[in-house]
C-alpha positions as CSV (number, residue, x, y, z in Angstrom):
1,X,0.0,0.0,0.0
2,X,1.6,3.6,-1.2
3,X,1.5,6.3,1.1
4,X,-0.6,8.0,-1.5
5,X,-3.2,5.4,-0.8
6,X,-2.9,5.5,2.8
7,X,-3.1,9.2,3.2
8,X,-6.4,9.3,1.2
9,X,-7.7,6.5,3.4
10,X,-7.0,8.7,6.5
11,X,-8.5,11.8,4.5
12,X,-11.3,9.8,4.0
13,X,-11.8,8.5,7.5
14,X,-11.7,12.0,9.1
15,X,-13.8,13.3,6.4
16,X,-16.5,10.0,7.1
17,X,-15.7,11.0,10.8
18,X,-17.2,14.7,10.8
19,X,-20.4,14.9,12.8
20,X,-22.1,17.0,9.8
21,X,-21.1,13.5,7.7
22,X,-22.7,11.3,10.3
23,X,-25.4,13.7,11.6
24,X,-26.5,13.4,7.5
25,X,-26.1,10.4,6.8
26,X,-27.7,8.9,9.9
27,X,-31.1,11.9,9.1
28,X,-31.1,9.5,5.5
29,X,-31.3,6.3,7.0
30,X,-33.5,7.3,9.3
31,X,-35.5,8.4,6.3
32,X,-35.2,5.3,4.3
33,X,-36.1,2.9,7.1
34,X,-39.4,4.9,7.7
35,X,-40.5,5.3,4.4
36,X,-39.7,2.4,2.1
37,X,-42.3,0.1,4.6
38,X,-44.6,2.8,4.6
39,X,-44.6,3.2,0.5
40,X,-44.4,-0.5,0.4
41,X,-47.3,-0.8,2.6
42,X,-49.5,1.7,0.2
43,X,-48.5,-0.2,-2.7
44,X,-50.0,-3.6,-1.2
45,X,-53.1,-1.6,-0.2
46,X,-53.6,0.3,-3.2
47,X,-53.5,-3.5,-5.4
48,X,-55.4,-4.9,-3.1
49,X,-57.8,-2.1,-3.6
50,X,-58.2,-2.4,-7.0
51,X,-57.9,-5.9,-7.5
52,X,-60.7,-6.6,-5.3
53,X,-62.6,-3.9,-7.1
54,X,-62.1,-5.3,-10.1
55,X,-63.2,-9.2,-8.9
56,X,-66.4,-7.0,-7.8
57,X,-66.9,-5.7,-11.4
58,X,-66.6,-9.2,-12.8
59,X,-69.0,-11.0,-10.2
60,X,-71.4,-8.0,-10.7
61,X,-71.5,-8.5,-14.8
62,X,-71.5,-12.4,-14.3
63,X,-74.6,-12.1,-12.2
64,X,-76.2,-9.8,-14.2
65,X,-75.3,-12.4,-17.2
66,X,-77.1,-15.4,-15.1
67,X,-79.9,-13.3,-14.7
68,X,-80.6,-12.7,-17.9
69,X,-80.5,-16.3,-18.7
70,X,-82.6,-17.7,-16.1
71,X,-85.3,-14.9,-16.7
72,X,-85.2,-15.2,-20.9
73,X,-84.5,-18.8,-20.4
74,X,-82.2,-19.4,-23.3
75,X,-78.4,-18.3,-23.9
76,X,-77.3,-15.4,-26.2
77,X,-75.2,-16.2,-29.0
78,X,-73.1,-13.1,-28.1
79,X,-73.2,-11.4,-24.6
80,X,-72.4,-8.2,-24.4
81,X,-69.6,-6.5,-22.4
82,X,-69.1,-3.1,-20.8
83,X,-65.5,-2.5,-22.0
84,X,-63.0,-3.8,-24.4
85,X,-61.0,-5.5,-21.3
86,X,-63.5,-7.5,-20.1
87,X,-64.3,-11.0,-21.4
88,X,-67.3,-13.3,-21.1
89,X,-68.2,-16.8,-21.7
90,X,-70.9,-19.7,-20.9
91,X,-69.6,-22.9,-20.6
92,X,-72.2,-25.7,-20.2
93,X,-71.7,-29.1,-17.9
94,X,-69.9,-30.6,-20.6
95,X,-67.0,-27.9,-21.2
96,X,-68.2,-27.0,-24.5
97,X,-68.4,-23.2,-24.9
98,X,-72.2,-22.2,-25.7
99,X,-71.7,-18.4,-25.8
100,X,-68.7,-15.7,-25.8
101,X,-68.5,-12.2,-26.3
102,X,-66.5,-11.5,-29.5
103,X,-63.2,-10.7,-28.0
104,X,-62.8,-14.4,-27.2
105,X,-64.5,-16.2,-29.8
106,X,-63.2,-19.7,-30.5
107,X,-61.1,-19.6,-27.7
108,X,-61.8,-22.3,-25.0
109,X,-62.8,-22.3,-21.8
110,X,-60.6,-19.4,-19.8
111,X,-60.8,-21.8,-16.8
112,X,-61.7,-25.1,-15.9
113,X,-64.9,-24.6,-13.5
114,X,-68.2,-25.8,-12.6
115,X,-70.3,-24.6,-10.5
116,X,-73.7,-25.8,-8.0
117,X,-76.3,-23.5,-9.2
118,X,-76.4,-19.9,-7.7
119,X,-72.7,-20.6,-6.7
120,X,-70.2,-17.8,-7.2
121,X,-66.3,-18.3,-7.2
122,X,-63.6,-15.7,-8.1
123,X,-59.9,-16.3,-9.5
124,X,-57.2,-14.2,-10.7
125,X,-53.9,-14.6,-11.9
126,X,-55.7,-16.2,-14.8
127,X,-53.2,-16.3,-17.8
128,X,-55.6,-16.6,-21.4
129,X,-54.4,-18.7,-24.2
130,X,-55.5,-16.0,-27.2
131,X,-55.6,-17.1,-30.8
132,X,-54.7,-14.5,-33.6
133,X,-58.2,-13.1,-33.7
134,X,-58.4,-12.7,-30.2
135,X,-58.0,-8.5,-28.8
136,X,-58.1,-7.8,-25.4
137,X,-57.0,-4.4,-24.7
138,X,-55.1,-3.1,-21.7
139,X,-54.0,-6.1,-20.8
140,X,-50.9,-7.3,-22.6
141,X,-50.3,-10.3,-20.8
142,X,-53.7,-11.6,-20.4
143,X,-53.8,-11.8,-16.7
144,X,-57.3,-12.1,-15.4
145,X,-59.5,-11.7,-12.5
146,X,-62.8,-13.8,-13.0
147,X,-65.7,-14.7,-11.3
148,X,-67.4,-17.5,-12.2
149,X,-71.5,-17.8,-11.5
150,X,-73.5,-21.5,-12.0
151,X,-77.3,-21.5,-13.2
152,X,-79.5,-24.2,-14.3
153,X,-82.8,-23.6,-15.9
154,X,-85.3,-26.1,-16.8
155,X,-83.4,-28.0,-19.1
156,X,-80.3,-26.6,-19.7
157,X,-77.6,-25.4,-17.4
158,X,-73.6,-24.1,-16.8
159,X,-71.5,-21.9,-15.7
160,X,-70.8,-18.0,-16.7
161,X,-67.1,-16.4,-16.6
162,X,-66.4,-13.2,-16.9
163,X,-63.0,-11.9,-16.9
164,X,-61.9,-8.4,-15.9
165,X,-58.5,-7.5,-16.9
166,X,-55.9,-6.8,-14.4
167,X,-54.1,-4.1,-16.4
168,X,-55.4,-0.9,-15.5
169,X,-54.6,-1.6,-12.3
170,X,-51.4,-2.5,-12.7
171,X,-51.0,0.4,-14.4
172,X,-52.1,2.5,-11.9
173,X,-49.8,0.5,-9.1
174,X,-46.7,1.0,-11.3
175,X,-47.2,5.0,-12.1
176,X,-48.1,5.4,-7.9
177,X,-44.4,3.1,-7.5
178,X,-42.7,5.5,-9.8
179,X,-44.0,8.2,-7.8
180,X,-43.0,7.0,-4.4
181,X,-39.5,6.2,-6.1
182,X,-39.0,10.1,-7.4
183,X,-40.6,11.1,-3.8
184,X,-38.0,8.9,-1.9
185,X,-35.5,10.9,-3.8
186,X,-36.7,14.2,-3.5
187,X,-37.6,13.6,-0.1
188,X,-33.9,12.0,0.9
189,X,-32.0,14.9,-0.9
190,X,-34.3,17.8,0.5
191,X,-34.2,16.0,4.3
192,X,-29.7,16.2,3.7
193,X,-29.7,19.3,2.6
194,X,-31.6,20.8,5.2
195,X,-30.1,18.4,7.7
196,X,-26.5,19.4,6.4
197,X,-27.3,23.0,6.4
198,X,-29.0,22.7,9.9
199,X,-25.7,20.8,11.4
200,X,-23.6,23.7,10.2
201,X,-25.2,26.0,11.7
202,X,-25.8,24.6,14.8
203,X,-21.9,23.4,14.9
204,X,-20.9,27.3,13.3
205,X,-20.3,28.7,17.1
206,X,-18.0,25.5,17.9
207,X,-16.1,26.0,15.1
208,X,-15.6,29.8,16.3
209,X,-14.4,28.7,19.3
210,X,-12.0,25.6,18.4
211,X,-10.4,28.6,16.3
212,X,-10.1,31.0,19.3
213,X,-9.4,28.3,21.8
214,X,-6.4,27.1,18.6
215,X,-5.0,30.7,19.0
216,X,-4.7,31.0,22.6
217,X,-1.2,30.6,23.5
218,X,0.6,30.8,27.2
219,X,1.2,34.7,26.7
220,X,-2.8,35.9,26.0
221,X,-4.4,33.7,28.4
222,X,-7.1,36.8,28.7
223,X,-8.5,36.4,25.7
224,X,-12.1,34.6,25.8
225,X,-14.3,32.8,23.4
226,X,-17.8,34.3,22.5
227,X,-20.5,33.4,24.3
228,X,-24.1,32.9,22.5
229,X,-27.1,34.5,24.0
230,X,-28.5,31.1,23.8
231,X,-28.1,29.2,27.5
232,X,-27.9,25.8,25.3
233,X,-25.2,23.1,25.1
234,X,-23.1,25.6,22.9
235,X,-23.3,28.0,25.2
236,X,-22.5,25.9,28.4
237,X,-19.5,24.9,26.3
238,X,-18.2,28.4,25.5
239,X,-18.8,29.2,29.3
240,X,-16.9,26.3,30.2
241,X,-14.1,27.5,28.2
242,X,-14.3,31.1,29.5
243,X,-13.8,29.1,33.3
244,X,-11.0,26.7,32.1
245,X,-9.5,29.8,30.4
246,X,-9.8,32.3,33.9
247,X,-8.4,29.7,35.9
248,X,-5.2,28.9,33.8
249,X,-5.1,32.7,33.8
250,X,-4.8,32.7,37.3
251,X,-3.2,29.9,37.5
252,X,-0.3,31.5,34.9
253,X,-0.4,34.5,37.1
254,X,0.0,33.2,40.5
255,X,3.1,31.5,38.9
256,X,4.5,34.0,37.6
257,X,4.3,35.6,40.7
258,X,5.3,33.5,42.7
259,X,8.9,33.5,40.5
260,X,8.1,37.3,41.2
261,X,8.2,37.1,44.7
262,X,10.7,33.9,45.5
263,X,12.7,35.6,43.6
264,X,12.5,38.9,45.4
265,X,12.3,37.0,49.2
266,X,15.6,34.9,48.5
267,X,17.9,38.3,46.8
268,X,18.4,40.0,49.7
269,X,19.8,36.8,52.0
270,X,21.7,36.2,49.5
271,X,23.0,39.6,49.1
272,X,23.6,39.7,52.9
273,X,25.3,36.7,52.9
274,X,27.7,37.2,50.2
275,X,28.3,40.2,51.8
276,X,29.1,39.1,55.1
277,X,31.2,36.2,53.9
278,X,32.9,38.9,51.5
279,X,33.9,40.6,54.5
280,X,35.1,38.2,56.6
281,X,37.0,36.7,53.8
282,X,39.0,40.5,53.4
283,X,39.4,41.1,57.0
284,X,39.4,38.3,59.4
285,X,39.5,39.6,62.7
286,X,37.6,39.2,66.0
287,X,34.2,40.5,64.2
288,X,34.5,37.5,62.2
289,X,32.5,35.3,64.5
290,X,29.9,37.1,64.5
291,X,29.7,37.6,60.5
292,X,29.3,33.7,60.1
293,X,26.6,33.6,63.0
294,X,24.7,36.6,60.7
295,X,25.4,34.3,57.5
296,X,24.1,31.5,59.0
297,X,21.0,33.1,60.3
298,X,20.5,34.1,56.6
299,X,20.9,30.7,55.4
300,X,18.5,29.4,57.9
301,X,15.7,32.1,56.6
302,X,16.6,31.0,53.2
303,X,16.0,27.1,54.5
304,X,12.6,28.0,55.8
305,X,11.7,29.7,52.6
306,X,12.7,26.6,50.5
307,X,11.1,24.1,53.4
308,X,7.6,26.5,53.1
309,X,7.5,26.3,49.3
310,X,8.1,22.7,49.5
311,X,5.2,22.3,51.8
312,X,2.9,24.6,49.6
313,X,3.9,22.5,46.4
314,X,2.9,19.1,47.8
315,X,-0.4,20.3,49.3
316,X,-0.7,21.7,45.5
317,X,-0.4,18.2,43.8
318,X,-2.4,16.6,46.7
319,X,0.7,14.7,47.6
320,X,1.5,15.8,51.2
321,X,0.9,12.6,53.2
322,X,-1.2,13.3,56.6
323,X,0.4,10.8,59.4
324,X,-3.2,10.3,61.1
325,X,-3.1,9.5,65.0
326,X,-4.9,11.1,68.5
327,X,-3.3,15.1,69.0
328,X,-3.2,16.6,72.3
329,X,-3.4,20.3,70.1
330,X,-3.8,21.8,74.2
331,X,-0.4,20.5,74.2
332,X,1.1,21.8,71.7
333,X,-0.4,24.9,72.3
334,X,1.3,24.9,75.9
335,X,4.8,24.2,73.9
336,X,4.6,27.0,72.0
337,X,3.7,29.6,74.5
338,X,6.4,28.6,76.2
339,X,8.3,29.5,73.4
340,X,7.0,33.1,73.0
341,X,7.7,33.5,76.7
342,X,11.2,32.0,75.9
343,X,11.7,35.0,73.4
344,X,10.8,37.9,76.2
345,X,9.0,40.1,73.5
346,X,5.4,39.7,74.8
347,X,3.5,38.9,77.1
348,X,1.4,35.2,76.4
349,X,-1.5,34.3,78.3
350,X,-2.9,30.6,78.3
351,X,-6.2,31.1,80.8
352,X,-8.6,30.1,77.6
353,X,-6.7,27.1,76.9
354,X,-8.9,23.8,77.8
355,X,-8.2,20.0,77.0
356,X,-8.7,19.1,73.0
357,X,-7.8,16.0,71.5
358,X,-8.4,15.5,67.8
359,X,-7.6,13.1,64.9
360,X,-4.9,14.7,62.7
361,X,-1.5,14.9,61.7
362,X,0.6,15.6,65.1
363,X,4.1,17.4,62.9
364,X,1.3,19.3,60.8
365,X,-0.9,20.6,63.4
366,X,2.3,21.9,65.5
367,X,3.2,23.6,62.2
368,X,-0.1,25.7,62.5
369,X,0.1,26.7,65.9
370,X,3.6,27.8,65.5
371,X,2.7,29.6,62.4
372,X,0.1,31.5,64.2
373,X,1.5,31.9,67.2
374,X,4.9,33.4,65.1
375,X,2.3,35.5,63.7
376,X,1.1,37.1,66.6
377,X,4.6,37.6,68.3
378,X,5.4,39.4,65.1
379,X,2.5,41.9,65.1
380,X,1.5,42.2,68.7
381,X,1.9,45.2,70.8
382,X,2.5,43.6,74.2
383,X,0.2,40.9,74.8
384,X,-0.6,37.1,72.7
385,X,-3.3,35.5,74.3
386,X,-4.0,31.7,73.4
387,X,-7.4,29.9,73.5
388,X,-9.1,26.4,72.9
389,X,-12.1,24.4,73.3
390,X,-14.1,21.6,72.1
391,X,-17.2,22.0,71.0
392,X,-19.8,20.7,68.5
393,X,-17.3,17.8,67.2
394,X,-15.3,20.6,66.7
395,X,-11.5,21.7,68.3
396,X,-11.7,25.7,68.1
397,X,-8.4,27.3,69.1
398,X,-8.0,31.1,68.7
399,X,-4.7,33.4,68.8
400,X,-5.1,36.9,69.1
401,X,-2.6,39.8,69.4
402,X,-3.1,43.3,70.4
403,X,-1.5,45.0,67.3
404,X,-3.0,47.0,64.6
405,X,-5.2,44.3,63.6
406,X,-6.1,43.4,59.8
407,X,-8.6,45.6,58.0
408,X,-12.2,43.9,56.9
409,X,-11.2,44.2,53.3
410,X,-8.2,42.2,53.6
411,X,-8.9,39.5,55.9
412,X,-9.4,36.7,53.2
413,X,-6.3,38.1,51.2
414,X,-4.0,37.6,53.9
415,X,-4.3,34.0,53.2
416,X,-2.9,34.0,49.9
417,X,0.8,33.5,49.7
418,X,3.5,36.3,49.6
419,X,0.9,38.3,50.7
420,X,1.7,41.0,53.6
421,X,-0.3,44.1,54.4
422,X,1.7,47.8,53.8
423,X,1.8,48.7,57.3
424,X,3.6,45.0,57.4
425,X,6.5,45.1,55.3
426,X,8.3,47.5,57.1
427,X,7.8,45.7,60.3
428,X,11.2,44.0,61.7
429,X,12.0,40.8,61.2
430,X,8.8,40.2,58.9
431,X,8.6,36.9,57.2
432,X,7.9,36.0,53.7
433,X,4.0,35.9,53.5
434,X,3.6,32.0,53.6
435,X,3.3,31.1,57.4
436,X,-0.7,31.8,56.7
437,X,-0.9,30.4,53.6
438,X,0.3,27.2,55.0
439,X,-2.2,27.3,57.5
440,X,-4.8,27.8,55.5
441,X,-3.9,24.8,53.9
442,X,-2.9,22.3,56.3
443,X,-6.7,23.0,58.2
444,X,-8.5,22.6,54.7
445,X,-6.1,19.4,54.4
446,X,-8.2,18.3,57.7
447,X,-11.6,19.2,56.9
448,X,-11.7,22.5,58.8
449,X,-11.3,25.9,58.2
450,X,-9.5,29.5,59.2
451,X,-10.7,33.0,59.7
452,X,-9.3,35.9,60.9
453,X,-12.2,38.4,63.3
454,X,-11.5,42.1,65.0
455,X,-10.3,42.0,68.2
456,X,-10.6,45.3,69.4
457,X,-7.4,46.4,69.5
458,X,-5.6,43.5,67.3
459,X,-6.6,40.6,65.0
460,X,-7.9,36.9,66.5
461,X,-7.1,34.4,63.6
462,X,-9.0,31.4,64.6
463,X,-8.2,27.7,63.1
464,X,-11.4,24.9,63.9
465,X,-10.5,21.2,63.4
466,X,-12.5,18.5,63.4
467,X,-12.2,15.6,66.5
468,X,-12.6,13.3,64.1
469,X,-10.8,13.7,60.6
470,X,-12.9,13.4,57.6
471,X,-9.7,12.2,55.1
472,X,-10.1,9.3,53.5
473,X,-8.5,5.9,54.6
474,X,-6.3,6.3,51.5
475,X,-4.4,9.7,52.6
476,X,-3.6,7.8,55.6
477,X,0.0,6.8,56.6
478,X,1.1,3.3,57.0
479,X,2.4,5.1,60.4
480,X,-0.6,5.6,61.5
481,X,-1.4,4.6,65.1
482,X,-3.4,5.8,67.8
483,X,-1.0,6.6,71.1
484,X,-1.2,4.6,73.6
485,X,0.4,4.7,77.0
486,X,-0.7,7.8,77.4
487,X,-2.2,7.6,81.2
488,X,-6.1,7.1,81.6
489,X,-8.1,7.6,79.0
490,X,-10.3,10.8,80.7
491,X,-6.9,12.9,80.9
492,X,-5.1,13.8,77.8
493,X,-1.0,14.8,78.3
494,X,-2.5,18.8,77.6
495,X,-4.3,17.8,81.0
496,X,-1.4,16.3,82.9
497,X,0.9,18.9,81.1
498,X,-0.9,21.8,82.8
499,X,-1.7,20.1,86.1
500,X,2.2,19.5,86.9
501,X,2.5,23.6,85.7
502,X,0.0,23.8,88.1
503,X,1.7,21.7,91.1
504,X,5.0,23.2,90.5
């Protein structure tokens, strides 16, 4: 097989393939299958019509022949017939023909019948044997319907045929099949045409936007396909392609920032600590300590940065794996408050702190309260205050600082990542806008959720977690397992935690 051969194959394949093809083609079938039985149907009807109408014709002349003989009470020589194709005989007992009309003189008997007097039969399909006098018109291959009547009358008797030629309506069945043929035509080209024309019109707007959608390319993800007015399957479709095309918009965006803004976060460590190694390289003296310390500081924000993005990348692509057991999150609250008061920057209060013990991901849920809890430290005036309880099947825990607080308007931004607020990027020691945005999706991760409300003065950001995680046994650990060993079951180590803080 030449590739010639094979590409016109193909060619005609995804030509045979079109829907306008197969919409067509599939209209004419449909066509053909519903009107050949009906025309074919008509046609049996329509003979059956007039064959039966023309049996009635020849029992009606044969009786009115019979009567005439039984009232005269002899035979005519000749009987008269209505039309040229009609024929008309007596036959007596005997088969000898005793009377014809003069279109089938000499010829014997059409059929073979005899009948009980006042006994009708009918045939048809009759073929006559004509001799070279013989002229029926209308009917040029003799076939026949004929009834056949039996008298007897004193002393003579038989049987009268009378034939009534099948032609005429043969005639008329053949010009009605001819016109069903030409209408099977006319109908099957008028039915593609307007199914063809229909299909292109109604496929016209997804051609428009296969073209768009074709030209679209990674640097004019604004543009949009046209809508139609029409809330139909085409338009569903073009809306659907408007969606897909926003969120790979913002999709393309958010990357792009996020280059943007990694980018921006990791040049100045990087500046710093080229600088400081640059200087303790040229003049190593007893400062020189205290340049690595500043370099390695650097290189730990920088490790943070990388360690954050990793985490935000795998909860992306769904492949962060939760490590399911029983959380004492009272506990790690206490842990990190410590912490804060380990700093000496403000002061942490604990009183709202009550036992909660959830279902969850121990390393991840400590990541959330240190993010918050880094977060408040970072904007608070003086004060950090920590609560938690368990309500609902819920574990509500709530962080609030006594800073400047975060305006109504920006409260859901401040999720998003490399996001910080004006007043925020000049603060000391600011980080680089992902500790919430990893919060936000660590809680999602287990089934809850994280707001941020007005303190009056500061911001509370509060985080609620489900007691019982929702995740499915599949995003499960083969590490998971419930702790154990833990003292009774009615006091969780939060509770034993606080009680020794308590007794000391």
């Amino acid at each position: 097989m030449t590739n010639t051969t094979r590409q016109n194959r193909f060619a005609a394949s995804r030509w045979l393939g079109s829907v306008r093809v197969r919409a067509t083609v599939v209209a004419l079938l449909i066509v053909v299958i519903a009107f050949v039985p009906s025309a074919l149907g008509v046609v049996l009807l329509l003979r059956d019509s007039l064959y039966t109408s023309a049996a009635n014709t020849a029992q009606a002349e044969a009786l009115n022949i019979t009567s005439f003989i039984t009232t005269r009470g002899r035979v005519p020589l000749h009987l008269s017939i209505a039309a040229d194709d009609e024929a008309a005989q007596v036959v007596a007992p005997d088969g000898n023909i005793v009377a014809s009309s003069r279109n089938v003189t000499g010829q014997p008997a059409m059929i073979t019948l005899q009948l009980a007097p006042n006994k009708v039969a009918t045939r048809s399909g009759v073929v006559l044997h004509p001799r070279r006098f013989t002229h029926v018109d209308l009917d040029l291959d003799y076939r026949f319907v004929i009834a056949a009547v039996g008298f007897r009358k004193s002393t003579f008797a038989g049987t009268v045929l009378v034939a009534e030629s099948l032609g005429a309506a043969d005639h008329a069945v053949g010009l009605v099949v001819g016109a069903l043929e030409i209408g099977l035509g006319l109908l099957a080209v008028l039915v593609g045409t307007l199914i063809w024309i229909l299909t292109g019109w109604a496929l016209g707007p997804v051609e428009v936007i296969r073209s768009e959608v074709a030209g679209i390319s990674a640097m004019d993800l604004h543009r949009r396909v046209p809508e139609p007015a029409v809330r139909d399957e085409i338009g569903r479709l073009a809306r659907t392609m408007n969606a897909m095309l926003e969120r790979l918009e913002a999709s393309n965006e958010q990357q792009r920032q996020l280059i943007a803004d990694v980018s921006h976060e990791l040049r100045n460590p990087l500046a710093s600590l080229r600088a400081q190694l640059e200087v303790a390289a040229a003049h190593p003296d007893d400062t020189t300590e205290s340049l690595f310390e500043g370099s390695v500081m650097e290189v730990n924000r920088m490790s943070r940065l990388v360690e954050d993005l990793l985490t935000l990348a795998r909860l992306d692509e769904g492949m962060l794996t939760l490590h399911l057991g029983e959380v004492d999150l009272d506990e790690i609250v206490f842990v990190h408050a410590d912490r804060l008061r380990a700093h000496g920057k403000v002061e942490v209060s604990v009183a709202g702190v009550s036992a909660a013990r959830l279902i969850g991901d121990e390393s991840r849920l400590d990541q959330v309260v240190a993010n918050l809890a880094d977060n408040a430290e970072r904007h608070a005036t003086r004060h950090v205050r920590f609560a938690l309880a368990s309500r609902d099947g819920y574990a509500r825990l709530t962080v609030t600082d006594d800073g400047e607080g975060v305006p109504p308007d920006q409260r859901h931004r401040i999720f998003e990542r490399f996001v910080r607020l004006d007043y925020a990027r000049n603060h000391q020691g600011n980080g680089a806008g992902l500790g919430l945005a990893i919060v936000r999706e660590i809680v999602h991760t287990h089934g809850g959720d994280v707001w941020v409300e007005d303190a009056e003065p500061g911001a509370r950001f509060v985080a609620q977690l489900p007691i019982v995680n929702v995740l499915k046994p599949s995003r499960q650990s083969p590490e998971h397992r419930l702790h154990e060993g833990r003292g009774s079951p009615g006091e969780s180590r939060g509770e034993r935690h606080r009680n020794s803080r308590r007794a000391s």
